[in-house]
C-alpha positions in Angstrom: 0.0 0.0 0.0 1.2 3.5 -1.0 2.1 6.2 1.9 0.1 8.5 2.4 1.6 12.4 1.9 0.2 14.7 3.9 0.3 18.5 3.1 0.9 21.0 5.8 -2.1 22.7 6.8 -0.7 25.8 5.1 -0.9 24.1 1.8 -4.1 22.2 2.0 -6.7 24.1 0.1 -9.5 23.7 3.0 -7.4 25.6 5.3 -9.8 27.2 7.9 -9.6 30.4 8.7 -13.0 31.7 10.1 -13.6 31.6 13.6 -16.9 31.0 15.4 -17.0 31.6 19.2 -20.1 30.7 21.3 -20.5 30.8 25.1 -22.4 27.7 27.3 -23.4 27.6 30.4 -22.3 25.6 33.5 -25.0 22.6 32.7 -24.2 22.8 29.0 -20.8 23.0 29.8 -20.7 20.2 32.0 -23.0 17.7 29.5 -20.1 18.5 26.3 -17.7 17.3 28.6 -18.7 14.5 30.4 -19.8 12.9 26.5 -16.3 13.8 25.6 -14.9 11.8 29.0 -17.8 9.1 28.1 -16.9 8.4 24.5 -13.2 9.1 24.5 -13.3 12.1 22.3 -9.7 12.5 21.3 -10.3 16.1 19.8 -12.9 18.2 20.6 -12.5 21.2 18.4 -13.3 18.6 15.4 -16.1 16.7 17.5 -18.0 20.2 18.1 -17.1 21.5 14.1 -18.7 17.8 13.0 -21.7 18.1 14.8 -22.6 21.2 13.7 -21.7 20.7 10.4 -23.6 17.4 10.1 -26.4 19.4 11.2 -26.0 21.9 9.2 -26.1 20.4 5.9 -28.5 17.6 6.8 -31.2 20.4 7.4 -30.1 22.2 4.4 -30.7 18.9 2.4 -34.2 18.5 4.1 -35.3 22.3 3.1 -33.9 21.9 -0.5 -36.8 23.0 -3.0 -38.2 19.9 -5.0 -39.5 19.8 -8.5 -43.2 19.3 -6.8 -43.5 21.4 -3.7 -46.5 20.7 -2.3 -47.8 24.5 -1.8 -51.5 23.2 -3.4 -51.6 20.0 -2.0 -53.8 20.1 1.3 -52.9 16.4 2.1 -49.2 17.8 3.3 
């Protein structure tokens, strides 16, 4: 099996560079990290970033317009 090259993150062409910064409180605080304890989450910045990005797109996908909405249908 061929290695694997891996491009510094300087070169990759999904380099992030936007932050997002939210606040929780105590209890929410104290849930996100006893799942991370629980399950062993090795990296949290990229657990949070999935989650939210899974999410994300999955309601995006959900809300896409269809061919037939169903605007005149009273059944729906």
């Amino acid at each position: 099996m061929a290695k694997r090259i891996i491009l510094p993150a300087s070169k990759r062409n999904s380099l992030r560079t936007n932050r997002q910064i939210f606040t929780l409180n105590d209890e929410e605080n104290k849930a996100l990290n006893r799942y991370i304890a629980k399950y062993k989450v090795k990296n949290k910045s990229k657990f949070i970033r999935e989650t939210i990005m899974t999410t994300v797109i999955r309601k995006l996908e959900e809300d896409h317009p269809t061919l037939f909405d169903n605007q005149g249908n009273p059944n729906k």
